[in-house]
C-alpha positions as CSV (number, residue, x, y, z in Angstrom):
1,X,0.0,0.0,0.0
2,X,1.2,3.5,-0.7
3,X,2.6,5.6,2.1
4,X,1.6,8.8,0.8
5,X,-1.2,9.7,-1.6
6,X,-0.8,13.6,-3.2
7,X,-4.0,14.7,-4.4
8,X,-4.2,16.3,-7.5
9,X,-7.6,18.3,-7.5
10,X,-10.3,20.3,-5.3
11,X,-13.1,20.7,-4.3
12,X,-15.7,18.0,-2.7
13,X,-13.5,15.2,-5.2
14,X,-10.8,16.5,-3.3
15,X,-12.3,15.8,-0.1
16,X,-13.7,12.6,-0.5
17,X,-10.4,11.1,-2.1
18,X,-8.7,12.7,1.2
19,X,-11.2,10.8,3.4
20,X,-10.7,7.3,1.9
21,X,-7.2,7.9,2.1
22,X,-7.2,8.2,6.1
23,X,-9.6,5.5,6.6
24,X,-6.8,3.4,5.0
25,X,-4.1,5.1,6.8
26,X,-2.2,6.4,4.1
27,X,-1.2,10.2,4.4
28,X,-1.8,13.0,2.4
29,X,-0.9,15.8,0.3
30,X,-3.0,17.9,-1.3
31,X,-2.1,21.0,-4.1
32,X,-4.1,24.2,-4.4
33,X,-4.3,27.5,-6.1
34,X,-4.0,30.9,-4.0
35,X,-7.4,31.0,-4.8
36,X,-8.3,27.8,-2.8
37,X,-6.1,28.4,-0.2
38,X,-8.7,28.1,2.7
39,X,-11.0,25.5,1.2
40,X,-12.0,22.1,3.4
41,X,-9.2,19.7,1.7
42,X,-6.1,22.0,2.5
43,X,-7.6,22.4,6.4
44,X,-7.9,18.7,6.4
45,X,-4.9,17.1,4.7
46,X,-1.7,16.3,6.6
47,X,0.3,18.6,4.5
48,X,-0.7,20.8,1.3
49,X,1.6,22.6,-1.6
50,X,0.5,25.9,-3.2
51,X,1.0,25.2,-6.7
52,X,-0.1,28.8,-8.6
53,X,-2.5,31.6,-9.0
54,X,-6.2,30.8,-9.7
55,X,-6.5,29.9,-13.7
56,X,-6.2,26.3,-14.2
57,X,-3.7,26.3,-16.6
58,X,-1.1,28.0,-13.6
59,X,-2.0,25.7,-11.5
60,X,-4.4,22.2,-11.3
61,X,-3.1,21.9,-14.9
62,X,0.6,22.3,-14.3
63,X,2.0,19.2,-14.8
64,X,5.5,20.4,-13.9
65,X,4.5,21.9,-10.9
66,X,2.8,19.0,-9.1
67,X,5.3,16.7,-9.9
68,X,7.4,18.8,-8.0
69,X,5.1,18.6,-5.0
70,X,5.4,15.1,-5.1
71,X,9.0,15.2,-5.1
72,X,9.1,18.0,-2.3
73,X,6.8,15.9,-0.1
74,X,7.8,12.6,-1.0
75,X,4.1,11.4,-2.2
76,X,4.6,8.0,-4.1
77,X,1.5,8.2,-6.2
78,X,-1.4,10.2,-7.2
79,X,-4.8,10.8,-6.9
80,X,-6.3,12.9,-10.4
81,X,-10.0,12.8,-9.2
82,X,-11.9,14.0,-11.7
83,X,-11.6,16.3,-14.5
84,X,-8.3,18.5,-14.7
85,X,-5.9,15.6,-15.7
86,X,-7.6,12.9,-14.6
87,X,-7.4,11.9,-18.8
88,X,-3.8,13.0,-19.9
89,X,-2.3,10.4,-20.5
90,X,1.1,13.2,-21.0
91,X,0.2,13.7,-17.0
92,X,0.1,9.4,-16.4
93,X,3.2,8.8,-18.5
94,X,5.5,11.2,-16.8
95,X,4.5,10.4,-13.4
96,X,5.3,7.0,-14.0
97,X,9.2,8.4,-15.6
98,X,9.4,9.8,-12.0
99,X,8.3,6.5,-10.3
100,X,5.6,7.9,-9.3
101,X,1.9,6.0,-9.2
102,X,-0.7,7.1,-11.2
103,X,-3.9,6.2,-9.5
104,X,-5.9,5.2,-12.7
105,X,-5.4,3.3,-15.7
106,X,-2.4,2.9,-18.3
107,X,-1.4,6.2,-20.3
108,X,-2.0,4.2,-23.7
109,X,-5.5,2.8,-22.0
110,X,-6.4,7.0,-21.5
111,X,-5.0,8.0,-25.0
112,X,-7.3,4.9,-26.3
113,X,-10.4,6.2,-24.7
114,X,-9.7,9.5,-25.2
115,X,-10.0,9.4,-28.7
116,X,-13.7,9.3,-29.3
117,X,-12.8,7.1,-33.0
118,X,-10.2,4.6,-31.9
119,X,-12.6,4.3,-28.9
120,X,-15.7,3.3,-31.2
121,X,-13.3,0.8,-33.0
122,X,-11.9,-0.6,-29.6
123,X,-15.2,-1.4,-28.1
124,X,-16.2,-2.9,-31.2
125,X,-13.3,-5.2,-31.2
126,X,-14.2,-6.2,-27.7
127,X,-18.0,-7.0,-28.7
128,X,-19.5,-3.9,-27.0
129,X,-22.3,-2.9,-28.8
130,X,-22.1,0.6,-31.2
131,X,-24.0,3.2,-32.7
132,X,-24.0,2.5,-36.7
133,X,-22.1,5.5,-38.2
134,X,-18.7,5.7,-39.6
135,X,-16.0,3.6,-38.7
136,X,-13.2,6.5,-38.7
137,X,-13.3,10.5,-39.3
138,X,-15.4,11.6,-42.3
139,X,-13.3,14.3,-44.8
140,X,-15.5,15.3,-47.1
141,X,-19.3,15.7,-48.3
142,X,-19.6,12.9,-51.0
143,X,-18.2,10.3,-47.9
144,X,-20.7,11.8,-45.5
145,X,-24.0,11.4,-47.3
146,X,-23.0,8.0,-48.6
147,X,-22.5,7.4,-44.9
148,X,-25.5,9.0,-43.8
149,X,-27.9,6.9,-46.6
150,X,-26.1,4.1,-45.3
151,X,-27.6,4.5,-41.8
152,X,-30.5,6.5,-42.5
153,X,-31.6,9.9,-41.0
154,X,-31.4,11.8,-38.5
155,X,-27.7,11.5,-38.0
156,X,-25.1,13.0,-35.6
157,X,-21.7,14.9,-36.6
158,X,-19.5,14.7,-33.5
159,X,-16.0,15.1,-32.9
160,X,-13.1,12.6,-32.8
161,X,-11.8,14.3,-29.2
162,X,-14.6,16.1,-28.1
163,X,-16.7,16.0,-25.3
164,X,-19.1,18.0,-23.1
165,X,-21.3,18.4,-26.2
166,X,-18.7,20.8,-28.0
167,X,-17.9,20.0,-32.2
168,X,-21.7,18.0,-31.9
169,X,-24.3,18.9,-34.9
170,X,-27.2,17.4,-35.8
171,X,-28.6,16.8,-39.6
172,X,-32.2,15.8,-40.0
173,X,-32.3,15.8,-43.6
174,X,-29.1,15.6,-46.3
175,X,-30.0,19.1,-46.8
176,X,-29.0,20.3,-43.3
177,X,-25.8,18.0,-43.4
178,X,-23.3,20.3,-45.4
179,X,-23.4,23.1,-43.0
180,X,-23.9,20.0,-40.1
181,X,-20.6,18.9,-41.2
182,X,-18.6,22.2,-41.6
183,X,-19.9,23.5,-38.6
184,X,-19.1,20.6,-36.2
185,X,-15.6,20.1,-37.4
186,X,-14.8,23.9,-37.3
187,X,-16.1,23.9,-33.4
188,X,-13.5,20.9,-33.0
189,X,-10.4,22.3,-34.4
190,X,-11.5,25.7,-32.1
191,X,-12.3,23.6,-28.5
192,X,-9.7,20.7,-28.8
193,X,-7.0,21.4,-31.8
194,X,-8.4,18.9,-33.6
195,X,-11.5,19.3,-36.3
196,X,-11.3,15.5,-37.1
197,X,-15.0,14.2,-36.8
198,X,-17.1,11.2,-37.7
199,X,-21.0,10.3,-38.2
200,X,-23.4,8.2,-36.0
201,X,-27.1,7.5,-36.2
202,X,-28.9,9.7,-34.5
203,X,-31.3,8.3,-31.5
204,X,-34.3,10.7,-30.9
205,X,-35.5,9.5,-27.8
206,X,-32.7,7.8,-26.2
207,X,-31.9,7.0,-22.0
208,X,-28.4,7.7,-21.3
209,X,-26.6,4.6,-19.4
210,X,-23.6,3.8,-17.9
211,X,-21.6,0.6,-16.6
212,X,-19.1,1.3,-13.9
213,X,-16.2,-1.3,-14.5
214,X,-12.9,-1.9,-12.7
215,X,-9.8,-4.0,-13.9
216,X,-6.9,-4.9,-11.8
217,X,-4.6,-4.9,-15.1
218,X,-3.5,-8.6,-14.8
219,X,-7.2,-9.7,-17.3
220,X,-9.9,-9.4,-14.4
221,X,-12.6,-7.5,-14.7
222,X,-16.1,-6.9,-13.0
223,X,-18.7,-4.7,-13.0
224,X,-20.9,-2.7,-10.4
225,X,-23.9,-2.1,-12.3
226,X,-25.5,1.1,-14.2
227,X,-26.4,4.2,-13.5
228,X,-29.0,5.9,-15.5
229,X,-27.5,9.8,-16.6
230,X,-30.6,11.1,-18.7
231,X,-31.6,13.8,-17.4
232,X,-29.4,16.4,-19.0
233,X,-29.1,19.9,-19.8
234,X,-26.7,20.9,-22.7
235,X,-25.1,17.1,-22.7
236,X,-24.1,18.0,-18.9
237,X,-25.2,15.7,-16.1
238,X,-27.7,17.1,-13.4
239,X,-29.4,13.8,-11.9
240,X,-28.0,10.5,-11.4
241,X,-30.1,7.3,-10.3
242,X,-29.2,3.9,-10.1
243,X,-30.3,1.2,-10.8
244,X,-31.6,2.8,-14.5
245,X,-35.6,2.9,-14.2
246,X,-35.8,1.8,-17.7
247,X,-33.7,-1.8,-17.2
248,X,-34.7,-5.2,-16.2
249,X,-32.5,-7.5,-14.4
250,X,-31.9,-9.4,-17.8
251,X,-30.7,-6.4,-19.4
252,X,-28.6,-4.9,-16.6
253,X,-26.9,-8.6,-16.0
254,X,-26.6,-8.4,-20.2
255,X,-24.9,-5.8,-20.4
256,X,-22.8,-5.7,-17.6
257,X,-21.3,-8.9,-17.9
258,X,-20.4,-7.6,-22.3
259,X,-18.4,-4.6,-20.5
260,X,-17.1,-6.6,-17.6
261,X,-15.3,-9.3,-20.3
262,X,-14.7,-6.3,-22.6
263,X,-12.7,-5.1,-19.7
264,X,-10.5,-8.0,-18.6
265,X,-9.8,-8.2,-22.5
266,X,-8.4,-5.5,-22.5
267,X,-6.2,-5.5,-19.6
268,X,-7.5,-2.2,-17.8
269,X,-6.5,-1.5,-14.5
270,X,-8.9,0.6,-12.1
271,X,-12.5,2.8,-12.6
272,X,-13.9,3.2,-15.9
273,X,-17.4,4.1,-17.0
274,X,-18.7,2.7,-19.9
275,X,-21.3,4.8,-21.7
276,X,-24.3,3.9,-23.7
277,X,-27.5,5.6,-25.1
278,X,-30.4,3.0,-24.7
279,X,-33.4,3.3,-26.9
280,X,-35.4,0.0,-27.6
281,X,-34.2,-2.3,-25.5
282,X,-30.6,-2.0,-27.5
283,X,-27.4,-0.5,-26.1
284,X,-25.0,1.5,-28.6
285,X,-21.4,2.6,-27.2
286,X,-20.8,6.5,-26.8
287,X,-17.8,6.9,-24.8
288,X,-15.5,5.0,-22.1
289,X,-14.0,7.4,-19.2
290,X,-11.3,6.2,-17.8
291,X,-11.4,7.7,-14.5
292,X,-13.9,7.9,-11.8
293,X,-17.2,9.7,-12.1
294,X,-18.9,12.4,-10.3
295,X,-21.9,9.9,-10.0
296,X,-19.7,7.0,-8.3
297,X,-21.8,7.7,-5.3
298,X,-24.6,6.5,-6.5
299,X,-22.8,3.1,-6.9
300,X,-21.2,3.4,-3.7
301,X,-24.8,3.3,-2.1
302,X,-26.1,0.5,-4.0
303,X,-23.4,-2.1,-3.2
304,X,-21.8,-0.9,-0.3
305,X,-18.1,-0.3,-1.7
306,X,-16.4,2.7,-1.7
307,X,-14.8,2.5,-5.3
308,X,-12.3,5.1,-4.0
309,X,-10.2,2.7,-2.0
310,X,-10.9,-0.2,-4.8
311,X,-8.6,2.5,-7.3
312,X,-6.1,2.6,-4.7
313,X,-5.8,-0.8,-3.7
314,X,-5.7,-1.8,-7.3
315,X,-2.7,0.6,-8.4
316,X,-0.8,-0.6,-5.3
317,X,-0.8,-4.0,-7.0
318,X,-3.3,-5.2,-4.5
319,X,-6.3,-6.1,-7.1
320,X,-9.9,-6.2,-6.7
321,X,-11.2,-6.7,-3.4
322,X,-14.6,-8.3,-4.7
323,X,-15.3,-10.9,-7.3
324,X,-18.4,-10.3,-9.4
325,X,-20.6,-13.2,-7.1
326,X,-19.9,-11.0,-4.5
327,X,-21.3,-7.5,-6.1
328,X,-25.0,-7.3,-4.7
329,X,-27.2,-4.7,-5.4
330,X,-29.0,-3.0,-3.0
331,X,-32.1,-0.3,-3.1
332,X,-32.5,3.0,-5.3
333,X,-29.9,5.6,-5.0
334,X,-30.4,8.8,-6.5
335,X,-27.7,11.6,-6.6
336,X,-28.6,15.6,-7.3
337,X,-25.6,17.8,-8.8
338,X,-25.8,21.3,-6.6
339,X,-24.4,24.0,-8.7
340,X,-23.7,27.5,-8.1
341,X,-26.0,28.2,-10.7
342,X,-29.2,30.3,-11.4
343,X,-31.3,27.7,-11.4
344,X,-33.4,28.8,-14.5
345,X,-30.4,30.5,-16.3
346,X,-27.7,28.0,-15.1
347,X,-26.0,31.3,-15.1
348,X,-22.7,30.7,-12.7
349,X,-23.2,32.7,-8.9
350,X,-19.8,33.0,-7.4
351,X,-19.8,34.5,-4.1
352,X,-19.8,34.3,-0.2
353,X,-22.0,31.7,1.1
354,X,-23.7,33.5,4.5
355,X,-24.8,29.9,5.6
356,X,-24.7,26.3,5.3
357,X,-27.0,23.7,6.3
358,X,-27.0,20.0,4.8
359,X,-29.9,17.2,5.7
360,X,-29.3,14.3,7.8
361,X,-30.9,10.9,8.5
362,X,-31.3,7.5,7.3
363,X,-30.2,7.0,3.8
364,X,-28.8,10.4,3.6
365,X,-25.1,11.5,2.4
366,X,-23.6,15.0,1.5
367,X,-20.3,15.4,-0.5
368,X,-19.5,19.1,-0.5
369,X,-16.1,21.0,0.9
370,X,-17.8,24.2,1.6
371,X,-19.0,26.0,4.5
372,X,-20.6,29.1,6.1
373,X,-18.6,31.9,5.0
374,X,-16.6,29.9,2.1
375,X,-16.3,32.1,-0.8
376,X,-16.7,30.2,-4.0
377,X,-14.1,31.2,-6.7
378,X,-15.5,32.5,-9.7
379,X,-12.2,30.1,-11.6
380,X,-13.4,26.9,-11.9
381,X,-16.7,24.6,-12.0
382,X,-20.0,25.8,-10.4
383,X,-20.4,22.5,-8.4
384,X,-20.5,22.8,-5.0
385,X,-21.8,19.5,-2.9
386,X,-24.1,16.6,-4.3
387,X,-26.6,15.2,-2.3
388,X,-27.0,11.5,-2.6
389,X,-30.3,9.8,-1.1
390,X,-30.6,6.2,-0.7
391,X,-33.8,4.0,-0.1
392,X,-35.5,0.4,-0.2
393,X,-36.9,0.9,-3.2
394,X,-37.0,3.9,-5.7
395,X,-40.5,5.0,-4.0
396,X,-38.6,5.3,-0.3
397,X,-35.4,7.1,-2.2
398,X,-37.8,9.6,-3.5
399,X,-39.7,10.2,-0.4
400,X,-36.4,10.6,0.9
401,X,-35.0,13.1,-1.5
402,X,-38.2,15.0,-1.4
403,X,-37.2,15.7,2.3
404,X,-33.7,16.1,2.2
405,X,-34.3,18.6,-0.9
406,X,-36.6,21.0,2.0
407,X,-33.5,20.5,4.6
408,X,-30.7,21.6,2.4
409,X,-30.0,25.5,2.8
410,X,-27.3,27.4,0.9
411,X,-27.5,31.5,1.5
412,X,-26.0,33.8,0.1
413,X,-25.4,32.3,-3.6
414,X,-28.0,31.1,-6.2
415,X,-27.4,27.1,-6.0
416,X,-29.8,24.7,-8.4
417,X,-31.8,23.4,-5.3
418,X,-34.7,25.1,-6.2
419,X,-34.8,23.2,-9.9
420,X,-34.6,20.2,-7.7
421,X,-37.5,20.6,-5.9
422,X,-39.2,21.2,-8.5
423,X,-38.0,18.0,-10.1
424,X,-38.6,15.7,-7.7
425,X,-42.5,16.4,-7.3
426,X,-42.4,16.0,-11.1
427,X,-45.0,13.1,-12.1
428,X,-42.7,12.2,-15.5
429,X,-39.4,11.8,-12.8
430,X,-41.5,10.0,-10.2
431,X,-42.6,7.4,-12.9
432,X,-39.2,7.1,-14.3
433,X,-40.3,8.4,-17.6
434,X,-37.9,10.5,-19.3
435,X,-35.3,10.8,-22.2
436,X,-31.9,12.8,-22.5
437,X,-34.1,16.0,-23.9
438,X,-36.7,15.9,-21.2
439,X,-35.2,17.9,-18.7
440,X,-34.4,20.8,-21.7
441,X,-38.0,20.2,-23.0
442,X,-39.2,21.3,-19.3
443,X,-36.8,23.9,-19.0
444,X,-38.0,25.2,-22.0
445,X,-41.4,25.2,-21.0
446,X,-40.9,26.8,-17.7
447,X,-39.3,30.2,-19.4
């Protein structure tokens, strides 16, 4: 086991990866901008290394300067969290040049994965199931609308190494797929230095569903189920449940056991999240992150293990703790994403928050690292805490939620909470009955 885990993030990731580590005894650093200087993870870690001024790229994104901090404090691996380099596979390559751990998968498993192509061809080759489209980038407009009568209308331009719904344009017709085409490639080159894109059928009323996996890199693999991600606004996450409302137990063993084998295949070592849209009772591959998720709670609840310490026990060389058999799922959990938002606008509210109160009871779990009188950066991501509620049954998680929901009190900032309330006495959300356009369809009705 390691002796001393650096964490490279903030935030409530931050936090909880700090937490896991002391429960296993392993001793922490964690890095921070000046601008985070006073946030919950510094307080709590047993030391911390300012690593820059506020923007990202000085500091959470300075490669350079946190291998140093592991060199200064002697930290033999890693934590990335999520987001910031939790992906580079630069970031994993020359950790492991410095001897240092990188608490996540191979660098040549995150440049796989990372490129949203050789991804599609890779989970073909392991017998996931894909979206037709094409099987590499598309260069011109004679090759896209043979494509697209190939597969039929509507279609879906995206790009090769995009994500968060950036270099994405849809073409209903062959008409619309000219300026589809230009138009999603040009947004590529802009947002990731690459305009490379390629063309999928387009699903119209599609769930969004993902398989948590873990490897220990030696060809095991399991699975701890799916969580169901639909409800979206702008291709960005806002309620997590799992299990998915919209599976049976046939489909969910299905295809978890096609990701699970896909997995050991492959040789992966740690979290991954395997992503699918769902429409039909079929399953078509979008994307694999190679990190954990945001969500992972949600799992957490479900089967009782904290995935945090499965990452670190399997990049000490200690492999899975659990064999599939012993994977049992549990109840509903449900998780809400509170933003410092506007919660009509989604417009970002920076500021001093005057007071802080989270819910308790059964069933009921907060991951936040702010606090009465924190004052939230205007820098970086608007999430602030998620509240994850776990019941018996969906109709208990709800209840639950409903109640947790009227206990939760942020002053000072706009937060999303009200959008939740709102949510959760919806009739379409407490039947289960909704697509990845629903929540923007209600949005759009409530303006």
């Amino acid at each position: 086991m390691f002796q001393k885990i650096l964490i490279a993030n903030r935030g409530e990731i931050a936090l909880r990866v700090l937490r896991a580590c002391k429960e296993l005894g392993i001793q922490t650093v964690v890095v921070h901008s000046t601008a985070d200087a006073d946030a919950m993870h510094v307080r709590l870690a047993d030391e911390s290394v300012c690593i820059g001024p506020p923007p990202s790229r000085d500091s959470y994104l300075n490669i350079h300067q946190i291998v140093a901090a592991c060199e200064i404090t002697g930290a033999d691996a890693v934590h990335p969290g999520y987001g910031f380099l939790s992906e580079n596979a630069k970031f994993a390559d020359i950790l492991a040049a410095h001897n240092i751990t990188f608490i996540g998968p191979t660098g040549d498993h995150i440049r796989i994965m990372g490129d949203k192509i050789e991804a599609k061809r890779t989970a073909k080759r392991l017998g996931i199931p894909v979206v037709p489209g094409s099987d590499g980038a598309v260069t011109d407009q004679k090759e896209a609308k043979r494509i697209a009568a190939e597969i039929g209308y509507p279609v879906i331009i995206k790009a090769s190494a995009g994500g968060g719904g950036r270099g994405m344009k849809v073409a209903l017709t062959e008409a619309d797929l000219e300026v589809a085409l230009q138009t999603a490639s040009t947004e590529a080159g802009a947002a990731f230095g690459d305009d490379a894109v390629y063309i999928e059928k387009y699903l119209e009323k599609p769930r969004h569903i993902e398989v948590q996996v873990f490897g220990d890199g030696f060809g095991r693999g399991v699975h701890f189920g799916e969580r169901d991600c639909s409800l979206q606004r702008r291709h960005q996450k806002v309620w997590e449940e799992a299990p998915s409302p919209a599976l049976n137990a046939e489909e969910r063993a299905r295809i978890g056991g096609i990701c699970a084998k896909a997995i050991a295949d492959l040789g992966y070592s740690g979290a991954g999240t395997i992503e699918f849209l769902y429409e039909n009772g079929e399953f078509y591959f979008i994307e694999m992150n190679t990190r954990l998720q945001v969500e992972h709670p949600v799992t957490e609840a479900i089967t009782g293990i904290d995935l945090v310490h499965e990452q670190i026990r399997v990049a000490s060389g200690g492999g899975l703790s659990v064999k599939q058999e012993d994977i049992k799922f549990n109840g509903h959990a449900i998780e809400c994403r509170i933003n410092a938002e506007d919660p009509r606008t989604f417009t970002p509210s920076p500021g001093t928050i005057t007071h802080f109160h989270t819910p308790g009871g059964l069933g009921i779990r907060v991951d936040s690292g702010v606090y009465s009188g924190y004052k939230i950066p205007p820098y970086y991501d608007s999430l602030i805490g998620k509240l994850i509620v776990h019941g018996r049954n969906r109709v208990e998680c709800m209840m639950r939620l409903r109640r947790a929901l009227d206990e939760f009190v942020v002053d000072g900032i706009k937060t999303t909470l009200p959008l939740f309330r709102d949510l959760v006495g919806n009739a379409d959300i407490a039947n289960g009955d909704y697509d990845i356009h629903w929540l923007e369809k209600y949005l759009a009705k409530e303006e």
